[in-house]
C-alpha positions as CSV (number, residue, x, y, z in Angstrom):
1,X,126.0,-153.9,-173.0
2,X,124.2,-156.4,-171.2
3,X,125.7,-157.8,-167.6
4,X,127.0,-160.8,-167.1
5,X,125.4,-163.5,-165.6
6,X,127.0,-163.5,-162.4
7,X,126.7,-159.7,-162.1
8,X,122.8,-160.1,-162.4
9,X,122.9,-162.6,-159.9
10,X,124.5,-160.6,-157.4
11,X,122.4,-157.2,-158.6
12,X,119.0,-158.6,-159.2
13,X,118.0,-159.4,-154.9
14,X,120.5,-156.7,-153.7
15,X,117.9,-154.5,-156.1
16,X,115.1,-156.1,-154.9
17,X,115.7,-155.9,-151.1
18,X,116.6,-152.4,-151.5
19,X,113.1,-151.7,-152.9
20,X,111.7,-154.1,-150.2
21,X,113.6,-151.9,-147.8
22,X,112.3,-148.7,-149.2
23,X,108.4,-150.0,-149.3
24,X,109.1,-150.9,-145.6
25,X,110.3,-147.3,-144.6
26,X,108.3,-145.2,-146.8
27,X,105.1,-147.3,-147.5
28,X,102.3,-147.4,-144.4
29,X,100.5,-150.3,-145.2
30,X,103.2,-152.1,-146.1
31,X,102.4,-156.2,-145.9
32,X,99.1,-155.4,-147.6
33,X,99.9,-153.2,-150.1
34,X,102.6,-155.6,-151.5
35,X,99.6,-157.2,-153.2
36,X,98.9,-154.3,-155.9
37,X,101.2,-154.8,-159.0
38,X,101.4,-151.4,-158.7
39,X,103.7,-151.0,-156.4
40,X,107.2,-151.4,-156.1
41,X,107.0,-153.8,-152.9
42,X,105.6,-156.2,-155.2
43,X,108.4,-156.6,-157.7
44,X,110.8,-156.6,-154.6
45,X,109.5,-160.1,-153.1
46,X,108.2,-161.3,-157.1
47,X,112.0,-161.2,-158.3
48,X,114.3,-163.1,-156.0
49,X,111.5,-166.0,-156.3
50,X,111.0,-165.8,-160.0
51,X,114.9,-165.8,-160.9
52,X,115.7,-169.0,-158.8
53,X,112.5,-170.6,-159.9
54,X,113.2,-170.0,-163.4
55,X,116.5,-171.6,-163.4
56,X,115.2,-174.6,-161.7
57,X,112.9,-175.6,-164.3
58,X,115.2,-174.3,-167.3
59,X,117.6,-177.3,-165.2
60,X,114.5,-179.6,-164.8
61,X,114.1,-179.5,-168.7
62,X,117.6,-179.8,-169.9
63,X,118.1,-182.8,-167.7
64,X,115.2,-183.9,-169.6
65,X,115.7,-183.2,-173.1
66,X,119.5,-185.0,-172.4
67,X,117.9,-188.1,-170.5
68,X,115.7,-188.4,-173.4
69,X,118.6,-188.2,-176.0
70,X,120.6,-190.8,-174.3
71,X,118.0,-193.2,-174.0
């Protein structure tokens, strides 16, 4: 039902930076209207930051729940 992991990774920026894309071509105030959560340009740069962000800390906080535990 739900993708795999490394299927997301591949389809969650290709996704975004086709809606980039598309809010580029269609939208005509494009770098300012990106700021309305609203529109779709939004989501398109607010994605490939949050997923790589997100995994970073999840990492930051296992390393330290296991440092903890070992010491």
């Amino acid at each position: 039902l739900l993708p795999s992991l490394p299927t997301l990774t591949v389809l969650v920026p290709l996704l975004s930076l086709a809606g980039l894309f598309y809010s580029a071509s269609v939208d005509e105030n494009f770098p300012q209207g990106c700021t309305s959560t609203a529109s779709l340009c939004f989501y398109s740069l607010l994605l490939p930051v949050t997923v790589p962000v997100y995994v970073f800390f999840h990492l930051w906080t296992w390393m330290g729940i296991k440092l903890f535990r070992h010491n």
